[in-house]
LOLUM-155583 format. One record per residue (C-alpha): residue number from 1; x, y, z. Coordinates in nm, 2 decimals, always signed. Example, Ala and Ser with C-alpha at 12.3 -4.5 7.8 and 13.67 -1.06 7.14 Angstrom:
2
<voza><seq>1</seq><east>+1.23</east><north>-0.45</north><up>+0.78</up></voza>
<voza><seq>2</seq><east>+1.37</east><north>-0.11</north><up>+0.71</up></voza>
# end
This chain:
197
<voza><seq>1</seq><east>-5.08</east><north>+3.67</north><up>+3.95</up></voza>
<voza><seq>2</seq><east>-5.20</east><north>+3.44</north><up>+3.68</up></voza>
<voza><seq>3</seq><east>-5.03</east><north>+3.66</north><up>+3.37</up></voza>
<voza><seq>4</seq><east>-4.87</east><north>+3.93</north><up>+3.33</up></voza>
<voza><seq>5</seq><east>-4.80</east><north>+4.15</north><up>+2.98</up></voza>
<voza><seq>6</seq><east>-4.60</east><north>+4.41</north><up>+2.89</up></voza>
<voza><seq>7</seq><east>-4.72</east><north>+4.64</north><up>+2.64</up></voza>
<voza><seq>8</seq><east>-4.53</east><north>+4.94</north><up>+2.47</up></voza>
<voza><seq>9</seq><east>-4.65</east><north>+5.15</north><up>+2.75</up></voza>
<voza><seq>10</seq><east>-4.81</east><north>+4.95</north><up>+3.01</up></voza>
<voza><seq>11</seq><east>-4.78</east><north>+4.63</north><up>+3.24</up></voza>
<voza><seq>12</seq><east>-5.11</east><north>+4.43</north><up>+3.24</up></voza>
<voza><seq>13</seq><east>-5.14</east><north>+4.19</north><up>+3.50</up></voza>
<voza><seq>14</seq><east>-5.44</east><north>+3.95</north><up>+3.51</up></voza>
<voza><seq>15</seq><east>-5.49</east><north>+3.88</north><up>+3.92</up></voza>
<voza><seq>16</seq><east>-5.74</east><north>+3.60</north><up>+4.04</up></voza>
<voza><seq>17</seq><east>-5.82</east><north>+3.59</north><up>+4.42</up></voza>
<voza><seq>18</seq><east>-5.83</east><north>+3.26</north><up>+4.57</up></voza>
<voza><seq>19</seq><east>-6.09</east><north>+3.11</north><up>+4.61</up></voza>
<voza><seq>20</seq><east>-6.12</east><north>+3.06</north><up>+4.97</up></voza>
<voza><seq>21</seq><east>-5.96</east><north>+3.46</north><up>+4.99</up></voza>
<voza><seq>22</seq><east>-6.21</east><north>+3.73</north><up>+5.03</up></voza>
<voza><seq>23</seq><east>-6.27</east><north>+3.96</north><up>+4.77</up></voza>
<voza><seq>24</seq><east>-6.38</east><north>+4.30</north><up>+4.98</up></voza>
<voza><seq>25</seq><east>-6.13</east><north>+4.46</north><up>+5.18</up></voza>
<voza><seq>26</seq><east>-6.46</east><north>+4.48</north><up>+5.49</up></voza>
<voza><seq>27</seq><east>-6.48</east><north>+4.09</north><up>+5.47</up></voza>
<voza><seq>28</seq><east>-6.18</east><north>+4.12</north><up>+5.67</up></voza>
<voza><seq>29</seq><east>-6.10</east><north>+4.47</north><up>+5.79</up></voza>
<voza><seq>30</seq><east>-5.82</east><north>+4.34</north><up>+6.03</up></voza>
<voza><seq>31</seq><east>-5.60</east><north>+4.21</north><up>+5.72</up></voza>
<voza><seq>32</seq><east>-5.66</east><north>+4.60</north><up>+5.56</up></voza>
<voza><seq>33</seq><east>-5.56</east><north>+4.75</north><up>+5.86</up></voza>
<voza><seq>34</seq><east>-5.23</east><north>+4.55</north><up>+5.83</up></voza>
<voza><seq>35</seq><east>-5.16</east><north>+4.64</north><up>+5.54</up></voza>
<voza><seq>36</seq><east>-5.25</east><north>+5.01</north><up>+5.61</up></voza>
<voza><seq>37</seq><east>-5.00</east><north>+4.98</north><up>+5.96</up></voza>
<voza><seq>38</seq><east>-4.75</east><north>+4.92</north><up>+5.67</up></voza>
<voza><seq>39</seq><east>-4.86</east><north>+5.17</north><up>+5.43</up></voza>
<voza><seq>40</seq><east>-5.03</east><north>+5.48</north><up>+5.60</up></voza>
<voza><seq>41</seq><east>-4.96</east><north>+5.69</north><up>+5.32</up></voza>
<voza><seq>42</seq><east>-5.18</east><north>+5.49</north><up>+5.07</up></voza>
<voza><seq>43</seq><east>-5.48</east><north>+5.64</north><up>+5.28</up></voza>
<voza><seq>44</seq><east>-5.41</east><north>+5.97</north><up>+5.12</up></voza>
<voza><seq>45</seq><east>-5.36</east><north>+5.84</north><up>+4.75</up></voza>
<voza><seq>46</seq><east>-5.58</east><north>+6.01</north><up>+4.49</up></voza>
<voza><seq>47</seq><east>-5.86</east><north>+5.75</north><up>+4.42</up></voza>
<voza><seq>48</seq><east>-6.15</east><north>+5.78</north><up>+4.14</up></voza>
<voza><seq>49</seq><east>-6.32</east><north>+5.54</north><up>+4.27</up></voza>
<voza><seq>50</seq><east>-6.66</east><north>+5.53</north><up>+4.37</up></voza>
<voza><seq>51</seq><east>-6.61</east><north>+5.64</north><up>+4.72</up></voza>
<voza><seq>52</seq><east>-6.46</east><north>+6.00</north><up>+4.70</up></voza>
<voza><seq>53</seq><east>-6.12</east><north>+6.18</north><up>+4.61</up></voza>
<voza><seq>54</seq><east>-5.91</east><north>+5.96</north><up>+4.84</up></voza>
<voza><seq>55</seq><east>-5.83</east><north>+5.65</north><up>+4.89</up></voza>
<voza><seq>56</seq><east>-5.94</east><north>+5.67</north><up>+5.25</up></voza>
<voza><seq>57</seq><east>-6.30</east><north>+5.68</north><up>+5.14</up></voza>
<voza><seq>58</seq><east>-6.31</east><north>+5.37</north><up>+4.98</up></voza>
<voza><seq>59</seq><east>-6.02</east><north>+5.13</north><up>+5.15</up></voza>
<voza><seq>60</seq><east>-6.27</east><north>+5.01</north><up>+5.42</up></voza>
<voza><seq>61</seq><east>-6.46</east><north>+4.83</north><up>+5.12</up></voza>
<voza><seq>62</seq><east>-6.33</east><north>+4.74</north><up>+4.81</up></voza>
<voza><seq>63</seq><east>-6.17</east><north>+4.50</north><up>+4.58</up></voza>
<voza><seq>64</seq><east>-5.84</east><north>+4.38</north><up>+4.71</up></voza>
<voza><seq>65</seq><east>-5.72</east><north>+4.35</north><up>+4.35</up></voza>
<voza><seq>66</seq><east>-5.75</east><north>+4.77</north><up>+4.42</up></voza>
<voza><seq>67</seq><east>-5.60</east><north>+4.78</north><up>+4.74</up></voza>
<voza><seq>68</seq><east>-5.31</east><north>+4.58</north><up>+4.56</up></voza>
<voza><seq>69</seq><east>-5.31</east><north>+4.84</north><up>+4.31</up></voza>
<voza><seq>70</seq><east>-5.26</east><north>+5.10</north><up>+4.57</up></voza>
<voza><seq>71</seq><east>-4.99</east><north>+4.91</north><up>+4.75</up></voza>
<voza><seq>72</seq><east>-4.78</east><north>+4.88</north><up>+4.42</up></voza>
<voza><seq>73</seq><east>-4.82</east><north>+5.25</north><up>+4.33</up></voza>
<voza><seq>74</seq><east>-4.68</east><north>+5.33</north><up>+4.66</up></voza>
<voza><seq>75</seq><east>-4.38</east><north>+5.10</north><up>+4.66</up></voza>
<voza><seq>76</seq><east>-4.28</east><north>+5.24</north><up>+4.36</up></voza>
<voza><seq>77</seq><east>-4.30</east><north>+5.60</north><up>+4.50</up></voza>
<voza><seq>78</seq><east>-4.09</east><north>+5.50</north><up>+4.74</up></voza>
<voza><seq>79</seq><east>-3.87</east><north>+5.40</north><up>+4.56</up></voza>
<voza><seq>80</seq><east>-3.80</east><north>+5.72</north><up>+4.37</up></voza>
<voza><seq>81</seq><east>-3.65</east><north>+5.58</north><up>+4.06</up></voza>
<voza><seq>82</seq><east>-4.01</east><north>+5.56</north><up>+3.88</up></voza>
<voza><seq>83</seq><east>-4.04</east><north>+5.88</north><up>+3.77</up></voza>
<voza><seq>84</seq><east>-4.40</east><north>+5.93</north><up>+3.64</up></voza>
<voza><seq>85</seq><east>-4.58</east><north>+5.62</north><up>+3.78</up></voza>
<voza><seq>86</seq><east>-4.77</east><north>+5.81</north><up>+4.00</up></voza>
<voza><seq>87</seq><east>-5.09</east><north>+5.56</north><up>+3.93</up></voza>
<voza><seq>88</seq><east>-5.27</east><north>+5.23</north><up>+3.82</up></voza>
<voza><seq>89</seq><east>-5.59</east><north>+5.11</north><up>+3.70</up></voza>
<voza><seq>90</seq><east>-5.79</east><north>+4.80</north><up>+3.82</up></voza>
<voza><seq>91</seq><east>-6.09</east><north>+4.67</north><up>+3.59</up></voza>
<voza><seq>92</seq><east>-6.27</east><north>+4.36</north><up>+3.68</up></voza>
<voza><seq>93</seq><east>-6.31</east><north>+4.06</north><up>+3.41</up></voza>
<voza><seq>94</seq><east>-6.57</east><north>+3.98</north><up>+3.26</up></voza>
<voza><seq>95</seq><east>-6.76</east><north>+3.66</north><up>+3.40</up></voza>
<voza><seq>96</seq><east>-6.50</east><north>+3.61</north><up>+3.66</up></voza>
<voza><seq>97</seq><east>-6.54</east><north>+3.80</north><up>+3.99</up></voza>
<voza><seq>98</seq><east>-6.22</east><north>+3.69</north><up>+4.15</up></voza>
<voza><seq>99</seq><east>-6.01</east><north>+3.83</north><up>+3.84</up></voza>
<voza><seq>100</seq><east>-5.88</east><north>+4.17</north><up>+3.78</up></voza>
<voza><seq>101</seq><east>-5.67</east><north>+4.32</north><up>+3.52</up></voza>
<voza><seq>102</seq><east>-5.45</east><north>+4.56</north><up>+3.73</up></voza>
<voza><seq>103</seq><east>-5.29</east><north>+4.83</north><up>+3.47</up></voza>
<voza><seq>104</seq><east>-4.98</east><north>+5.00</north><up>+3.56</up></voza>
<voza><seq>105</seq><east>-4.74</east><north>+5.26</north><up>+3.32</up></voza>
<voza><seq>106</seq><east>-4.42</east><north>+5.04</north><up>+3.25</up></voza>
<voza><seq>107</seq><east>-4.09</east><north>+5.25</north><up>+3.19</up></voza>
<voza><seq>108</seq><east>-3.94</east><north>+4.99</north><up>+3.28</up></voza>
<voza><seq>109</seq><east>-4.10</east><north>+4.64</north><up>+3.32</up></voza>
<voza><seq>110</seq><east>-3.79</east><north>+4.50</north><up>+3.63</up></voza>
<voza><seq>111</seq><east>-3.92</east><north>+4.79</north><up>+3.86</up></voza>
<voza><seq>112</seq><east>-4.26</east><north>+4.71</north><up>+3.78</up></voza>
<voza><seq>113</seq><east>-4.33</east><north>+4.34</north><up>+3.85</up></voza>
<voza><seq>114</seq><east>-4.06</east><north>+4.39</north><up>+4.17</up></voza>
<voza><seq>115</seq><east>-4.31</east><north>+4.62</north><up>+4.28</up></voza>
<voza><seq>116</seq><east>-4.63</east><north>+4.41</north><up>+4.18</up></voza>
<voza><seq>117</seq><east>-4.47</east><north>+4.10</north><up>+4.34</up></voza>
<voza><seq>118</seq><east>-4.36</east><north>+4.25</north><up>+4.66</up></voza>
<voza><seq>119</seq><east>-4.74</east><north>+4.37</north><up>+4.71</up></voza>
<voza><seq>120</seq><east>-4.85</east><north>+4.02</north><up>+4.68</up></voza>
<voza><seq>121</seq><east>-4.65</east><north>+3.92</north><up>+4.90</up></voza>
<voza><seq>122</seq><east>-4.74</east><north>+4.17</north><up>+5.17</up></voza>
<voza><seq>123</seq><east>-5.09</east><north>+4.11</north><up>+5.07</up></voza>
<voza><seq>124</seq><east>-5.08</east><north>+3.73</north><up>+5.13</up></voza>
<voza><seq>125</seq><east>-4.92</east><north>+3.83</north><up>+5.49</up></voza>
<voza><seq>126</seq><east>-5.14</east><north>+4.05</north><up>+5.56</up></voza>
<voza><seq>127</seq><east>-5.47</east><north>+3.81</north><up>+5.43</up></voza>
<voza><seq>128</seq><east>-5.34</east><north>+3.50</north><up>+5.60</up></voza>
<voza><seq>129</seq><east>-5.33</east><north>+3.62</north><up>+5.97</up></voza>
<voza><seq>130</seq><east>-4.99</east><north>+3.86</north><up>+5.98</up></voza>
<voza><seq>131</seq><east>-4.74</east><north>+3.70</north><up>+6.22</up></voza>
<voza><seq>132</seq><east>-4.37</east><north>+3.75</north><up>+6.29</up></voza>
<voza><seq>133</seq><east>-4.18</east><north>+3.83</north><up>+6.09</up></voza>
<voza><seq>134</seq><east>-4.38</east><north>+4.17</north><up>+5.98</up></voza>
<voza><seq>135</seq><east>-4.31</east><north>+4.28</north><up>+5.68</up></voza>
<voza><seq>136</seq><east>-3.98</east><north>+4.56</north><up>+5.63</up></voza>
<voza><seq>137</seq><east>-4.14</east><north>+4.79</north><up>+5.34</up></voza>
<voza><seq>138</seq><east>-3.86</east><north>+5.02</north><up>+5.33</up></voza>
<voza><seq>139</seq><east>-3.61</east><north>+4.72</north><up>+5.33</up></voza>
<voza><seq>140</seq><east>-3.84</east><north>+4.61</north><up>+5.02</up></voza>
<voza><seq>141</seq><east>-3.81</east><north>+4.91</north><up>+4.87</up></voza>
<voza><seq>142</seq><east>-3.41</east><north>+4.91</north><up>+4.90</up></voza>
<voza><seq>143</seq><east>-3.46</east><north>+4.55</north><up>+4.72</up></voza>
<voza><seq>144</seq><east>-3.62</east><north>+4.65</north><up>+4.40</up></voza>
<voza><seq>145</seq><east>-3.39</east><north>+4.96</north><up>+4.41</up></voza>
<voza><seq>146</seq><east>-3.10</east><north>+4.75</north><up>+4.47</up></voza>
<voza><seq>147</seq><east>-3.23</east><north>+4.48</north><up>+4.18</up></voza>
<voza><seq>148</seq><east>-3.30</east><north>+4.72</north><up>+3.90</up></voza>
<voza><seq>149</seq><east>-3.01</east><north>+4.85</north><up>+3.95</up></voza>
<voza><seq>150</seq><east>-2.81</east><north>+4.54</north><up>+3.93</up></voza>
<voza><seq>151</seq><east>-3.00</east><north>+4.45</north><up>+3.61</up></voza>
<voza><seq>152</seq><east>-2.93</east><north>+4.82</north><up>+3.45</up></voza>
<voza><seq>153</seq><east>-2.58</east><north>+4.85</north><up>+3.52</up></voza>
<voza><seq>154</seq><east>-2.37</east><north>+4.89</north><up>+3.17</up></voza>
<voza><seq>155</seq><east>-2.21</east><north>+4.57</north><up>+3.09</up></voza>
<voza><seq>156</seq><east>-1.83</east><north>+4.53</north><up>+2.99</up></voza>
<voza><seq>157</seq><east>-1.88</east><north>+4.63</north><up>+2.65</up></voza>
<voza><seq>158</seq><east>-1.98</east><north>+5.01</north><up>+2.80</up></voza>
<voza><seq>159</seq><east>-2.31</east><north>+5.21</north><up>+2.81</up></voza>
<voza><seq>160</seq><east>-2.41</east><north>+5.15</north><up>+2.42</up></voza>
<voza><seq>161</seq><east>-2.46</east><north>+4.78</north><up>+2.43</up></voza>
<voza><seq>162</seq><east>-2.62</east><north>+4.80</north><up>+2.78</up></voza>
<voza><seq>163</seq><east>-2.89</east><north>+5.03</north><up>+2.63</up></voza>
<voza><seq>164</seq><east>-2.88</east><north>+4.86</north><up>+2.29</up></voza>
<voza><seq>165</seq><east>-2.96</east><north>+4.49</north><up>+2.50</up></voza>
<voza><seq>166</seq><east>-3.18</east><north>+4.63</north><up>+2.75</up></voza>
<voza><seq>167</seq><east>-3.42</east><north>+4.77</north><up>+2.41</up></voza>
<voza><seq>168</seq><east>-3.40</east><north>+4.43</north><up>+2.24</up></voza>
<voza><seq>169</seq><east>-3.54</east><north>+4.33</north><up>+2.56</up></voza>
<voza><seq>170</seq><east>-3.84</east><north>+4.54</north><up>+2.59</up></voza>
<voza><seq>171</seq><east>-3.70</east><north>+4.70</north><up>+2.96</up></voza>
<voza><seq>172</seq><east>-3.71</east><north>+5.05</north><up>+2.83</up></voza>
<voza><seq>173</seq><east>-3.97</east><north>+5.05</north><up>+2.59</up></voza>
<voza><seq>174</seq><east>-4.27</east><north>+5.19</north><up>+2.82</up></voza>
<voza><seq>175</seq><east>-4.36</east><north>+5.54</north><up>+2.87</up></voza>
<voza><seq>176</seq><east>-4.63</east><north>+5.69</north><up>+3.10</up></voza>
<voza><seq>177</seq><east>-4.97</east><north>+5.69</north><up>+2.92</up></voza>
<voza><seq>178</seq><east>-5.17</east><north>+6.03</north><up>+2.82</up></voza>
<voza><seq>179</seq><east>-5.37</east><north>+6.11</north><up>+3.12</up></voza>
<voza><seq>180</seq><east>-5.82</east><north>+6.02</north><up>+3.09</up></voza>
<voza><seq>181</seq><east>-6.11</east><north>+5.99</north><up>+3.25</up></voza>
<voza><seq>182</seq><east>-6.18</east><north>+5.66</north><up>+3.42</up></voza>
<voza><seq>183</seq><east>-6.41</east><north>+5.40</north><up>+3.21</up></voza>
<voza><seq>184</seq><east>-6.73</east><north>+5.30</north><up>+3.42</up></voza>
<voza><seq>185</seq><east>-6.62</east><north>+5.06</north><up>+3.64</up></voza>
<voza><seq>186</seq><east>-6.26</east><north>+5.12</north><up>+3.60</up></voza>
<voza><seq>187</seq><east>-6.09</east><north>+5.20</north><up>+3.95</up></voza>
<voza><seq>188</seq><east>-5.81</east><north>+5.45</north><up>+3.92</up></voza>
<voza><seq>189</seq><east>-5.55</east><north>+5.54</north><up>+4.19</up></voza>
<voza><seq>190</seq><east>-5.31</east><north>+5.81</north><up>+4.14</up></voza>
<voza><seq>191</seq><east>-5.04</east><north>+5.96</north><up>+4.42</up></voza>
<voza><seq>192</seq><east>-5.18</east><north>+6.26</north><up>+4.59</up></voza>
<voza><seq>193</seq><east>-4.98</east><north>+6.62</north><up>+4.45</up></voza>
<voza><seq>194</seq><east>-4.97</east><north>+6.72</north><up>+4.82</up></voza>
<voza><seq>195</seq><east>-4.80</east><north>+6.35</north><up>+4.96</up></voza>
<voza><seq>196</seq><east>-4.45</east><north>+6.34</north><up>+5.06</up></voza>
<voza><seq>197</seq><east>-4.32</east><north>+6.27</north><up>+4.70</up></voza>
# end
């Protein structure tokens, strides 16, 4: 993650592969089907990508920046505290192929980059050769529950200054944005209506 913004509505984060990482999920299908072992559920994620409707059509090959996308979306399902971040959006950058903008809604910009980070992190397991220890998603999802939470909590001077601080911060300034139709060459993942959550 090489930058990351938060906007009135969204989180932006600029994400650069290394160079020596690949940048298709089929240049190395055994890391993607890590990360799917993790993450079945991401298989039936709404996808308006290229490849079809879901996910599953298009995770055998394509950018990792949008399987990372996918990954985050579903950690913050789990979680059930992000009410409507039910999807992302990946764009590539301009005149650099390893970089991505990865777009998510930001109600609240703690949950978000826990959720961002933590997908990293089980993307770099899962991209450099897996290993013990695997990987605990739903003990990462009690995490960022557990650390928004502890960031959220009123303070001693009661509920009014906590909200009060947490808007002079910018962590509860971002709503979910209106619903449109992707952009050529704009990957969009949303949660499938029929999933678990």
């Amino acid at each position: 993650i090489k930058k990351v913004t938060v906007g009135p509505r969204d989180l932006d984060a600029l994400v650069e592969m290394a160079p020596d990482a690949p940048l298709m999920t089929s240049e190395d299908i055994e890391a993607t089907a890590r990360v799917f072992h993790l993450m079945p559920e991401i298989a039936d994620h709404v996808c308006m990508g290229d490849a079809g409707r879901r996910f599953r059509d298009s995770m055998g090959n394509t950018e990792l920046a949008h399987l990372l996308e996918h990954m985050t979306v579903e950690l913050l399902a789990r979680t059930n505290i992000a009410g409507d971040i039910t999807c992302g959006r990946t764009y590539p950058v301009p005149g650099n192929e390893r970089a991505f903008d990865v777009v998510f809604p930001c109600p609240d910009d703690v949950l978000v980059t826990s959720a961002l980070s933590s997908a990293v992190w089980i993307m770099e397991w899962a991209f450099t050769g897996g290993g013990e220890p695997e990987p605990d998603v739903d003990a990462i999802v009690d995490g960022i529950v557990n650390l928004v939470q502890s960031v959220s909590e009123p303070a001693d001077g009661g509920d009014e200054a906590a909200e009060q601080g947490a808007a002079e911060d910018g962590g509860l300034g971002c709503t979910a944005p209106e619903t449109s139709e992707p952009a050529d060459g704009e990957l969009d993942a949303e949660i499938a209506a029929s999933g678990p959550f």
